[in-house]
MARPA-987465 format. One record per residue (C-alpha): residue in three letters; chain; y, x, z negated. Coordinates in Angstrom, 2 decimals, decimal comma. Layout:
BEGIN
+------+-----+---------+---------+---------+
: type : mol :       v :       u :       w :
+------+-----+---------+---------+---------+
:  Ala :   A :       Y :       X :       Z :
...
+------+-----+---------+---------+---------+
This chain:
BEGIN
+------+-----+---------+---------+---------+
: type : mol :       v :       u :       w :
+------+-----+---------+---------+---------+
:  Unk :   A :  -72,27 :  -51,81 :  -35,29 :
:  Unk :   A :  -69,56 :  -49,11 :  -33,94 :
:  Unk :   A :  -66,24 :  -49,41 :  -35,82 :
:  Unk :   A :  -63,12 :  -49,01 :  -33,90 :
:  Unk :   A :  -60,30 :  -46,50 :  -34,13 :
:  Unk :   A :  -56,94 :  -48,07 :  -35,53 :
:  Unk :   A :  -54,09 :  -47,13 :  -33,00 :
:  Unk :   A :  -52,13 :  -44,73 :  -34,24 :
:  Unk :   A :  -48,58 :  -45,64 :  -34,24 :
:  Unk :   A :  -44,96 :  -43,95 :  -35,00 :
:  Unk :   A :  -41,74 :  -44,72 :  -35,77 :
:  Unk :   A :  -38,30 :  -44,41 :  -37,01 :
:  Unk :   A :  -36,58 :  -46,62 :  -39,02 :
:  Unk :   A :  -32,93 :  -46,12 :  -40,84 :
:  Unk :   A :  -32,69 :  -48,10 :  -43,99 :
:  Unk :   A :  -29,68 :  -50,05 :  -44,62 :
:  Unk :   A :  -28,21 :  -51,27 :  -48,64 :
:  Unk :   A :  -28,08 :  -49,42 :  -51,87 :
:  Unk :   A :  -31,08 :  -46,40 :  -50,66 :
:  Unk :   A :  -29,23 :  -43,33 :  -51,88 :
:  Unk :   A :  -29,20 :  -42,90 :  -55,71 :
:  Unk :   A :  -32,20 :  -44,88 :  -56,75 :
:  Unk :   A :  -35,16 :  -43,00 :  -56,20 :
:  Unk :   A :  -35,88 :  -44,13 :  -52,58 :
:  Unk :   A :  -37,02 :  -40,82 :  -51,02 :
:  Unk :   A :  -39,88 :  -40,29 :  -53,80 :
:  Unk :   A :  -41,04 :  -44,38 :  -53,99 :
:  Unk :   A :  -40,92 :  -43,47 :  -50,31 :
:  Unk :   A :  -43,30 :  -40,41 :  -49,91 :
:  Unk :   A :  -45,63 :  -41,54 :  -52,76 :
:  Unk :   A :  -45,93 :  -45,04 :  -51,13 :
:  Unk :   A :  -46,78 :  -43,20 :  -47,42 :
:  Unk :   A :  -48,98 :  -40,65 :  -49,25 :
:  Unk :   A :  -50,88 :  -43,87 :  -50,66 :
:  Unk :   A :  -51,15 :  -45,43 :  -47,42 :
:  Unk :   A :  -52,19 :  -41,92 :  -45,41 :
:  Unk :   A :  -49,56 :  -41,88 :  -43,56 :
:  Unk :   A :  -47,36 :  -38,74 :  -41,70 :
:  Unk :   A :  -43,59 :  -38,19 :  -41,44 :
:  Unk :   A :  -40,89 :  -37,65 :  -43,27 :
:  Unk :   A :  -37,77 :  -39,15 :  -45,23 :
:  Unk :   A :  -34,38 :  -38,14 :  -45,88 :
:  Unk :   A :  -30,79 :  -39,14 :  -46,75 :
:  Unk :   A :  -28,05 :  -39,67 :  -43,67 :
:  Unk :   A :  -24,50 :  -39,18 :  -44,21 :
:  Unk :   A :  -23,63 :  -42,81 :  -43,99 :
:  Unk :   A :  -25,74 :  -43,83 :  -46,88 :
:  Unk :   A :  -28,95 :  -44,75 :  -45,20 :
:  Unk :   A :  -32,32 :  -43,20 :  -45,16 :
:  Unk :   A :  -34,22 :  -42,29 :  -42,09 :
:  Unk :   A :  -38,11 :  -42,57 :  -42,02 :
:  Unk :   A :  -39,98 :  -41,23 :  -39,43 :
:  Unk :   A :  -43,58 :  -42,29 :  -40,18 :
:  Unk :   A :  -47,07 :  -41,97 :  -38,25 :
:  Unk :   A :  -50,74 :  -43,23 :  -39,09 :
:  Unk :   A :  -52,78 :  -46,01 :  -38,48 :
:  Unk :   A :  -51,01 :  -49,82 :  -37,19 :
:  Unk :   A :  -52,91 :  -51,43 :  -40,52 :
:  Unk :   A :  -51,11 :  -48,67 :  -42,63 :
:  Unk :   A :  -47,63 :  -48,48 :  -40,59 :
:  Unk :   A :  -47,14 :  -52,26 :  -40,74 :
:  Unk :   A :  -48,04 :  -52,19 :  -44,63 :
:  Unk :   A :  -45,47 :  -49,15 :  -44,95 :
:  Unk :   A :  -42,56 :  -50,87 :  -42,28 :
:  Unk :   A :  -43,25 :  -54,21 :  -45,00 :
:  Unk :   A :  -42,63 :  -52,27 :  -48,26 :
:  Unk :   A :  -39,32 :  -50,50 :  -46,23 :
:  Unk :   A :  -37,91 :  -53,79 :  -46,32 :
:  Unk :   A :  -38,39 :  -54,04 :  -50,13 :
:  Unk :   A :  -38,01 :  -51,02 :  -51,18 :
:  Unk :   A :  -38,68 :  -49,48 :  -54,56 :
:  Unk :   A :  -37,43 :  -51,48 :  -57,82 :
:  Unk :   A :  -33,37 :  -50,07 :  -57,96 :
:  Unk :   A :  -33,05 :  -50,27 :  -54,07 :
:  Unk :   A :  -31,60 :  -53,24 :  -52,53 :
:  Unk :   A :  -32,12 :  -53,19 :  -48,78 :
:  Unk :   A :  -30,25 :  -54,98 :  -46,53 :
:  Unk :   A :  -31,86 :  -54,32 :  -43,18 :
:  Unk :   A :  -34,16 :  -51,95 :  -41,54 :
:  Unk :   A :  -33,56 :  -50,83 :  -37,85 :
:  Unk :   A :  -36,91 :  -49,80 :  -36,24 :
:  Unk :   A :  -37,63 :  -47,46 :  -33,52 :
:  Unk :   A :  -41,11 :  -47,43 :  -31,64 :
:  Unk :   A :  -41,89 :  -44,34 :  -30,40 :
:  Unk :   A :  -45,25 :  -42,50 :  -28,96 :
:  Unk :   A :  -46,98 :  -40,58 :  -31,74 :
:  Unk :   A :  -47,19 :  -36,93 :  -31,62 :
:  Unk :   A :  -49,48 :  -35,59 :  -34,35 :
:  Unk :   A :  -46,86 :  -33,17 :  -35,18 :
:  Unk :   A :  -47,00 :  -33,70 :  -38,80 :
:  Unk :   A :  -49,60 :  -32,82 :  -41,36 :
:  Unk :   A :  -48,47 :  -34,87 :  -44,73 :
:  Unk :   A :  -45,58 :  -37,15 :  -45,75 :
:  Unk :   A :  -42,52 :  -35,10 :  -47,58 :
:  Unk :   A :  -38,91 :  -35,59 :  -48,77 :
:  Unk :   A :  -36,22 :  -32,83 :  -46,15 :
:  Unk :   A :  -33,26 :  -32,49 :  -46,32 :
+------+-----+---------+---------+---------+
């Protein structure tokens, strides 16, 4: 039996709440580093936190879940999701700023 290829999917999310100040961008790269996923995260200057993210749909969906949780100190209030075609352009997960 031939297994098939999860779709690879991508997106960008800004993260609403208390996400600045509580560890968010580490809990964030070591949970996407977990799942195998690609992208990036970083603080915006109106207290959210962007997360552009790429990998299998099993994985992304898993990773857009926790996003709504959030590590232990973080309370989020909403996450605003952007689809958009994956690129390949990234070869790991890391904090920029």
């Amino acid at each position: 039996m031939t297994q098939e290829l999860a779709k690879i999917c991508r997106f960008q999310a800004f993260v609403q709440g208390r996400v600045q100040g509580v560890g968010f961008r580490q809990y964030t790269r070591e949970r996407a580093e977990t799942l195998g996923l690609s992208g990036y995260v970083r603080n915006q200057w109106d207290r959210t936190v962007e997360v552009v993210a790429e990998g299998p749909e099993p994985e992304i969906k898993a990773f857009l879940a926790w996003l709504n949780e959030g590590p232990p100190l973080a309370r989020v209030s909403q996450v605003n999701v952007h689809w958009l075609a994956p690129t390949g352009e990234y070869t790991g997960f890391e904090v920029a700023y």
